[in-house]
matplotlib code that plots the C-alpha trace (Angstrom):
import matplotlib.pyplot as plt

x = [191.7, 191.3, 189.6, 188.3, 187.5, 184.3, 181.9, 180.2, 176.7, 178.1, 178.9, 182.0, 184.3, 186.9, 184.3, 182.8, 186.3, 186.7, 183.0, 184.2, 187.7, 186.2, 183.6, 186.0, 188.0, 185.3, 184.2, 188.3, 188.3, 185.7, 187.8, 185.5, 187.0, 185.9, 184.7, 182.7, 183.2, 181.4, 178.9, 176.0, 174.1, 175.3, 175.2, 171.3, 170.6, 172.4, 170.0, 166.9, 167.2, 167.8, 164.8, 163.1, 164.3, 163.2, 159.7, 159.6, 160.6, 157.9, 155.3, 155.7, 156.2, 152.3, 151.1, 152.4, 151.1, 147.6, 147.3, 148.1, 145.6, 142.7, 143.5, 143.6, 141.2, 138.4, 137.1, 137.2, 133.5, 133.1, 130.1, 127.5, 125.9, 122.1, 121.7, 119.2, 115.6, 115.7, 114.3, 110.9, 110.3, 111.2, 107.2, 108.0, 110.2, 109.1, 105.6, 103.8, 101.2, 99.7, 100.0, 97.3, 95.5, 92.0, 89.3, 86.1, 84.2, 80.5, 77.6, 78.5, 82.3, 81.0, 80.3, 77.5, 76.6, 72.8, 71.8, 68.7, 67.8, 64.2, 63.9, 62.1, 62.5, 64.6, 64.7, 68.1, 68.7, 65.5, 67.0, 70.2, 68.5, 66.8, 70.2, 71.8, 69.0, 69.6, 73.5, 74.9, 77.7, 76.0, 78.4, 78.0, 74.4, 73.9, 71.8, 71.9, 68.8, 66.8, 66.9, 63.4, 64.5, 66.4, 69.9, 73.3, 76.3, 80.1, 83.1, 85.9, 87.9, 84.3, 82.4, 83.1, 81.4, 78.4, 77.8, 77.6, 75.2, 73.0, 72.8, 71.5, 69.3, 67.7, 68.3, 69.6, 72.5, 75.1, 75.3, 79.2, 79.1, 80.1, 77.3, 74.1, 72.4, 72.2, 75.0, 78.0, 81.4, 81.9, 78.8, 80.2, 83.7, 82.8, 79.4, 76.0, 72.7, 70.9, 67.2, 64.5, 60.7, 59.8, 63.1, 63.7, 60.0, 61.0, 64.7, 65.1, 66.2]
y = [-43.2, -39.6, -37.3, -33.8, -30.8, -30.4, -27.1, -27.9, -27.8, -30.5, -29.0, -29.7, -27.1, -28.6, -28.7, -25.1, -23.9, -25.7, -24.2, -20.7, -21.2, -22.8, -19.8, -17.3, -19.0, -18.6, -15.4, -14.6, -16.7, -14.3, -11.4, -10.3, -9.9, -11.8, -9.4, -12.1, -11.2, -13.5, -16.4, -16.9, -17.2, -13.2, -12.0, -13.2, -11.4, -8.5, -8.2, -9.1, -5.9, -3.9, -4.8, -4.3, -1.2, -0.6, -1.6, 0.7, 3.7, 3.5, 2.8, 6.3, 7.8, 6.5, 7.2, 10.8, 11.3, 10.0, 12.3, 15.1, 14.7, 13.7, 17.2, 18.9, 17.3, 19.0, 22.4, 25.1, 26.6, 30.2, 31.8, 33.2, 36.5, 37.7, 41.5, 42.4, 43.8, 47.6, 48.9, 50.4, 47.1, 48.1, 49.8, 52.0, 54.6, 54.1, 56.1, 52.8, 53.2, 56.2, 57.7, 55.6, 56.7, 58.7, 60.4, 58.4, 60.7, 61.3, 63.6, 66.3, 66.6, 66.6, 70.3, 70.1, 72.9, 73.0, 73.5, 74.3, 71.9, 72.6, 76.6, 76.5, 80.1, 80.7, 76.8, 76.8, 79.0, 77.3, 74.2, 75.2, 76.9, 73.6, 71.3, 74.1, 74.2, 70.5, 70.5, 69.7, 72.0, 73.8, 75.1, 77.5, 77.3, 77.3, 76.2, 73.3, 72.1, 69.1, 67.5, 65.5, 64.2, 65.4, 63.5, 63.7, 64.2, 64.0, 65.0, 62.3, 61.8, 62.6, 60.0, 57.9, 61.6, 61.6, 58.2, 59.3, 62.2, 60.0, 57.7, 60.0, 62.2, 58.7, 60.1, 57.0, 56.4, 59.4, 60.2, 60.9, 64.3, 63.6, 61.3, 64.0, 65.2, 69.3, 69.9, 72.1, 70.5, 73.6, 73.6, 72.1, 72.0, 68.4, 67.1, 68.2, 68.3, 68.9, 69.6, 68.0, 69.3, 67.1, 69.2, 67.5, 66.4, 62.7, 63.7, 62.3, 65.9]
z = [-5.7, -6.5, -4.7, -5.7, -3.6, -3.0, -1.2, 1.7, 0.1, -2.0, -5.3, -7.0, -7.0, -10.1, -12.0, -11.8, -12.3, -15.3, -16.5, -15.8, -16.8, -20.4, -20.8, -20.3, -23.2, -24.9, -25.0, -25.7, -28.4, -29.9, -28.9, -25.9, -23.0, -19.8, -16.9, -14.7, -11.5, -8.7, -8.6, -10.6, -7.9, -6.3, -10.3, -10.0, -6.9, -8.5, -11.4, -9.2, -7.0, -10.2, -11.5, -8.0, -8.1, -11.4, -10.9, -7.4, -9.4, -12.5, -9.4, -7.7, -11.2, -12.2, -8.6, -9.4, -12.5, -11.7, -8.5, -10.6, -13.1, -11.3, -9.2, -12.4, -14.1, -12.0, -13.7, -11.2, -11.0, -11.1, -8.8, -11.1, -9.4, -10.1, -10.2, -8.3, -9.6, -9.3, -6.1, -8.0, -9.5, -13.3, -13.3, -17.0, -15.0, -11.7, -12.5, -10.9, -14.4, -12.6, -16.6, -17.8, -15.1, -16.8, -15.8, -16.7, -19.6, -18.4, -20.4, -18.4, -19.7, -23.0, -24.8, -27.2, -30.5, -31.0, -34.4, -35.9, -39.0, -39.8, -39.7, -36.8, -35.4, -32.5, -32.3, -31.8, -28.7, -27.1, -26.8, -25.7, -22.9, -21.9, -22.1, -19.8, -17.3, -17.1, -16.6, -19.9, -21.2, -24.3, -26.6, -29.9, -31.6, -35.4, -38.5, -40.9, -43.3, -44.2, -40.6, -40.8, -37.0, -34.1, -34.2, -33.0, -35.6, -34.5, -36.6, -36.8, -33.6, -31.4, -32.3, -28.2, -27.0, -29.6, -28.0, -25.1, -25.6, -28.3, -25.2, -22.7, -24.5, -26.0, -29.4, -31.1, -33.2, -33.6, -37.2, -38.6, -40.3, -43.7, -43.9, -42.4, -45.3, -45.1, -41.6, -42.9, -41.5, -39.8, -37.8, -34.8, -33.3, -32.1, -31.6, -32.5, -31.5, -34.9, -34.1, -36.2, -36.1, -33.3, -31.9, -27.9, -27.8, -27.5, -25.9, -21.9, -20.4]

ax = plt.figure().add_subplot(projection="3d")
ax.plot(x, y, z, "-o")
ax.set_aspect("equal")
plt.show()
């Protein structure tokens, strides 16, 4: 009875021979030469620790790459600085508004003419003797005609100053000069007392 060699794991060693031996013969056949070199089992072990190897590399290459860009991917922020207000506060120039700073008008900054409208004599320089007597500032006296009542006329630009004279003499309304009947535009340099007959009979001296 014939008996074949076998390994001691209990494959048969004819018969792998004859596998390998009948592959090679193959692939000759075909005209490709034979380079199998070792056991199946070592030429699986082979290609397992390639692939390990393989798998290890593309690992640290993605572990890399995603380090990388999550440290670049943060924008790098740039301070942002605040000038600072100037040290006189940005008051127009540093004046502090002490430009708009004015004296409060009163009666007595005010110069008055005196004129005479009914051709009363020496009307005129009567009255302007009283308003001085009484502190106002009395200016140049003159004549005008058909004043039926004492008033106060202004020329344009004067009329916050006839106000203030109509005001405290208790004269009434200041009348503009264009519109007072018989007062030449030149009368006055600003504003007017124009005396009527009742000249400052009913004024509050």
């Amino acid at each position: 009875m014939e008996t074949r060699d076998r390994r001691s794991d209990g494959t048969d060693l004819e018969g792998e021979e004859h596998l390998d031996d009948w592959f090679t013969r193959r692939l000759q056949s075909q005209g490709i030469p034979s380079r199998l070199g070792g056991t199946p089992t070592s030429r699986m072990l082979a290609v397992g620790g390639l692939a390990l190897a393989l798998l290890a590399f593309l690992w640290a290459l993605s572990s890399v790459g995603s380090h990388a860009s999550s440290s670049s991917g943060s924008p790098a922020t740039t301070p942002v600085t605040t000038p600072a207000p100037p040290a006189n506060g940005g008051g127009g120039g540093g004046n502090g508004g002490s430009s708009k700073q004015h004296s409060t008008m009163t009666w007595k900054s005010v110069t008055i003419d005196v004129l005479n409208g009914f051709g009363g004599q020496g009307a005129a320089a009567s009255a302007a003797t009283q308003l001085s007597q009484k502190g106002w500032k009395v200016g140049v006296t003159g004549n005008a005609s058909g004043i039926s009542s004492t008033e106060v006329v202004y020329l344009p630009g004067h009329r916050k100053e006839a106000l203030i004279v109509a005001k405290k003499l208790g004269l009434g309304t200041p009348v503009a000069i264009a519109q007072a009947t018989g007062v030449p535009a030149d009368a006055t340099k600003g504003v007017a007392i124009v005396l009527g007959p009742d000249q400052l009979s009913h004024a509050t001296l």
